[in-house]
Backbone as a ProteinNet text record, in pm:
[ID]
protein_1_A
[PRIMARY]
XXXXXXXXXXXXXXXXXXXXXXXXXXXXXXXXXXXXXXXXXXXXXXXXXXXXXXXXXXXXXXXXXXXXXXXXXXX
[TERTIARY]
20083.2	19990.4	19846.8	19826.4	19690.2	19731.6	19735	19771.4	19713.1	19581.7	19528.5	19534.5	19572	19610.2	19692.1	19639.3	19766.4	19817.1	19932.3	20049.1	20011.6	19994.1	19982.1	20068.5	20150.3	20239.3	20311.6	20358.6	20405.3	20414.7	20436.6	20444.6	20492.3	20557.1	20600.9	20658.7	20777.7	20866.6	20965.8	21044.8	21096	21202.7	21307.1	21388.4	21368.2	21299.4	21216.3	21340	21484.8	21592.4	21611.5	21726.6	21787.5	21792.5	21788.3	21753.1	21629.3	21477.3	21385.6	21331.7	21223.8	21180.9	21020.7	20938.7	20820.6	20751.8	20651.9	20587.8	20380.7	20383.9	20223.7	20269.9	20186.2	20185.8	20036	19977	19870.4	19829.1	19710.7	19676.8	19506.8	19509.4	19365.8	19339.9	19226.3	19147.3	19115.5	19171.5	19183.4	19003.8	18933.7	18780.3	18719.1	18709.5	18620.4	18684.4	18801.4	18900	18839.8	18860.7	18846.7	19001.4	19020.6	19166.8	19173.3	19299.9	19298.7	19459.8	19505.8	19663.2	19694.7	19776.2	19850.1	20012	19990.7	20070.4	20199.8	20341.8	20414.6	20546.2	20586	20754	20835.4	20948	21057.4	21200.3	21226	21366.2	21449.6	21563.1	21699.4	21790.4	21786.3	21879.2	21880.8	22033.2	22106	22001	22020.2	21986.3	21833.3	21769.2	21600.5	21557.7	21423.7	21328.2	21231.8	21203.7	21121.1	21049.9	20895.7	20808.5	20683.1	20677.2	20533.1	20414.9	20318	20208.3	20161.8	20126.1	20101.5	19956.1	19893.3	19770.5	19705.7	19563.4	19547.7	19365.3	19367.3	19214.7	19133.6	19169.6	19095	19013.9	18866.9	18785.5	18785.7	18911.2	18933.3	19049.3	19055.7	19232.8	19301.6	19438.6	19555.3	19580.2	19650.8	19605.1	19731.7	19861.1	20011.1	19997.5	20023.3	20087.8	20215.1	20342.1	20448.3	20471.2	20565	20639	20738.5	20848.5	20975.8	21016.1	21097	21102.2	21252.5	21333.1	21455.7	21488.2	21634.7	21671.4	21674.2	21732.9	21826.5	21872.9	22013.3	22075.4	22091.2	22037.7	22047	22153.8	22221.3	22408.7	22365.1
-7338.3	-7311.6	-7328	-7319.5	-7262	-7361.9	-7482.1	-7597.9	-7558.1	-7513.8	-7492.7	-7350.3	-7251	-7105.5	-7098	-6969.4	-6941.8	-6812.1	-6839.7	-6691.9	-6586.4	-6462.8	-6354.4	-6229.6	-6239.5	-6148.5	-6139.7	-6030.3	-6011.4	-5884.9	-5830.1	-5716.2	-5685.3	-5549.1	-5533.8	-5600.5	-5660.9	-5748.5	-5647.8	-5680.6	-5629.9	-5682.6	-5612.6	-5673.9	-5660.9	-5768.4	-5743.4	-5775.6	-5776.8	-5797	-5916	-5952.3	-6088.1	-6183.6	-6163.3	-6235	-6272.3	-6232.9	-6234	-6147.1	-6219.7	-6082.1	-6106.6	-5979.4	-6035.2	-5943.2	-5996.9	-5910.5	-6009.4	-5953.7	-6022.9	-6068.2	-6196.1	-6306.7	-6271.4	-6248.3	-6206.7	-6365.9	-6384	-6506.3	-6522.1	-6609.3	-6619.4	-6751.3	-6773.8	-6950.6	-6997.8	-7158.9	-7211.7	-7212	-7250.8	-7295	-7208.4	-7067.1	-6950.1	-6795.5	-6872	-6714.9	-6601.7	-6629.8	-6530.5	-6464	-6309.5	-6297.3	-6259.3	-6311.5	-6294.8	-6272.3	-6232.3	-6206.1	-6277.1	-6313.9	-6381.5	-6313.8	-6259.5	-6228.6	-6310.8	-6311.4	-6455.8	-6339.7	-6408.2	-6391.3	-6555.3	-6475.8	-6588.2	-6545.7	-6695.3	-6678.8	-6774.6	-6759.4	-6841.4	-6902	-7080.1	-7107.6	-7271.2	-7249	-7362	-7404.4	-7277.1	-7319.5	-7344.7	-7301.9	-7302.4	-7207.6	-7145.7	-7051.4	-7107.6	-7113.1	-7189.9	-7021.7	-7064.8	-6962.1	-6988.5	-6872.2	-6879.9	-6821.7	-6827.7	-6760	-6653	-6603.3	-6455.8	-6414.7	-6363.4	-6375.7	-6388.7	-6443.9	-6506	-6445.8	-6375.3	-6348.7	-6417.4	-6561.8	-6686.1	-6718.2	-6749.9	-6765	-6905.6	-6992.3	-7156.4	-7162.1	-7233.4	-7175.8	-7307.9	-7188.1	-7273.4	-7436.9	-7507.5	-7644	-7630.7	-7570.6	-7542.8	-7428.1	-7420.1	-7274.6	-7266.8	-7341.7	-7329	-7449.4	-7385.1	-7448.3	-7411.2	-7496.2	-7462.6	-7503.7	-7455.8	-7393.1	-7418.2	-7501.9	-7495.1	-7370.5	-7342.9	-7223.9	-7241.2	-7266.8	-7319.1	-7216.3	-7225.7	-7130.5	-7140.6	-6975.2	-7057	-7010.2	-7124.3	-7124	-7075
-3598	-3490.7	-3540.8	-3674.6	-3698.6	-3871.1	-3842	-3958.9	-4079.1	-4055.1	-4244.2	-4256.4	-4209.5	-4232.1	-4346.6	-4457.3	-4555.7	-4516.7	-4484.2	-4464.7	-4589.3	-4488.8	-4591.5	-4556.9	-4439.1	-4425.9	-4268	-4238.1	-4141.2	-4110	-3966.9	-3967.6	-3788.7	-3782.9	-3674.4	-3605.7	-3667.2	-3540.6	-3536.9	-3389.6	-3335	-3253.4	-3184	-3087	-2932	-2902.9	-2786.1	-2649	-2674.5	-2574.3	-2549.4	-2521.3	-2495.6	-2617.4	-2697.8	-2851.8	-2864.2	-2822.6	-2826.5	-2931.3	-3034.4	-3127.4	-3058.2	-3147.1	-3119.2	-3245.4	-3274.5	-3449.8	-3440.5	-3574.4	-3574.1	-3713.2	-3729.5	-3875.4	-3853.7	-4046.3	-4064.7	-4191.3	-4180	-4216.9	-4232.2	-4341.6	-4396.1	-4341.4	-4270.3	-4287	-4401.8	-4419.9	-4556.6	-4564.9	-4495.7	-4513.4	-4556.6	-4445.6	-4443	-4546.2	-4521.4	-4573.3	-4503.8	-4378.3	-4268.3	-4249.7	-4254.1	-4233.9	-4051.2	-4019	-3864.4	-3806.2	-3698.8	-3679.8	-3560.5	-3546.1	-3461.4	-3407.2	-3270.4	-3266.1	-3150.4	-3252.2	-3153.4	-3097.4	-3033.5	-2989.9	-3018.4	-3069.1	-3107.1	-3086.8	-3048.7	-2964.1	-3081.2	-3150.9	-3191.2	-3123.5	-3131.2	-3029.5	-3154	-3168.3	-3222.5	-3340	-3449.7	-3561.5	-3588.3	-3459.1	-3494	-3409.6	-3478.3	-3397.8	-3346.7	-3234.1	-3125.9	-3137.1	-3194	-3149.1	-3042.1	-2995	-2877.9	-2906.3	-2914.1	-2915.9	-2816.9	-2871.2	-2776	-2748.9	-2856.2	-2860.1	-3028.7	-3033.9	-3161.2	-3197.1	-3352.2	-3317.8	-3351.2	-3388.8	-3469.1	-3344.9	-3372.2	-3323.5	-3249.6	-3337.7	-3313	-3260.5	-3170.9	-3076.4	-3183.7	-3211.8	-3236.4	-3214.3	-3262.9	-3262	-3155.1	-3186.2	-3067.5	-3052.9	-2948.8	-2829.4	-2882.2	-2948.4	-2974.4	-3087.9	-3156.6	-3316.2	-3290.7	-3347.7	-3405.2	-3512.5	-3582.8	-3740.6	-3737.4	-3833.1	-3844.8	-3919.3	-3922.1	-4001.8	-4075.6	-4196.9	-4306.1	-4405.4	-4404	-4533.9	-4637.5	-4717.4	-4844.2	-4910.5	-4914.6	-5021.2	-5134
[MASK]
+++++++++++++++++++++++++++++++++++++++++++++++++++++++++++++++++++++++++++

């Protein structure tokens, strides 16, 4: 959502019903190293999490409203 962001955590997800979660991803700007949260809901369907954006406190809107993320296990 936010292409040059470095992941710095997560927090508060939850089971928001129907196989829906929803939590906040906390994240630094690669440029400014501004830290800011993003908070998504994500749904599992056939091996990938299709996430949504929810609301975002980056001053620069998200480049996607939605990503999806394959699963993959690790054997």
């Amino acid at each position: 959502m936010h292409p040059r962001g470095v992941f710095q955590g997560a927090s508060g997800f939850k089971d928001e019903g129907n196989g829906v979660y929803g939590g906040t991803i906390h994240w630094k700007g690669a440029a400014l190293e501004n830290e800011h949260t993003t908070r998504v809901r994500f749904k599992i369907e056939e091996g990938v999490a299709k996430v949504f954006l929810v609301e975002d406190s980056a001053f620069l809107p998200a480049a996607q409203q939605t990503c999806e993320i394959p699963i993959v296990a690790n054997d």
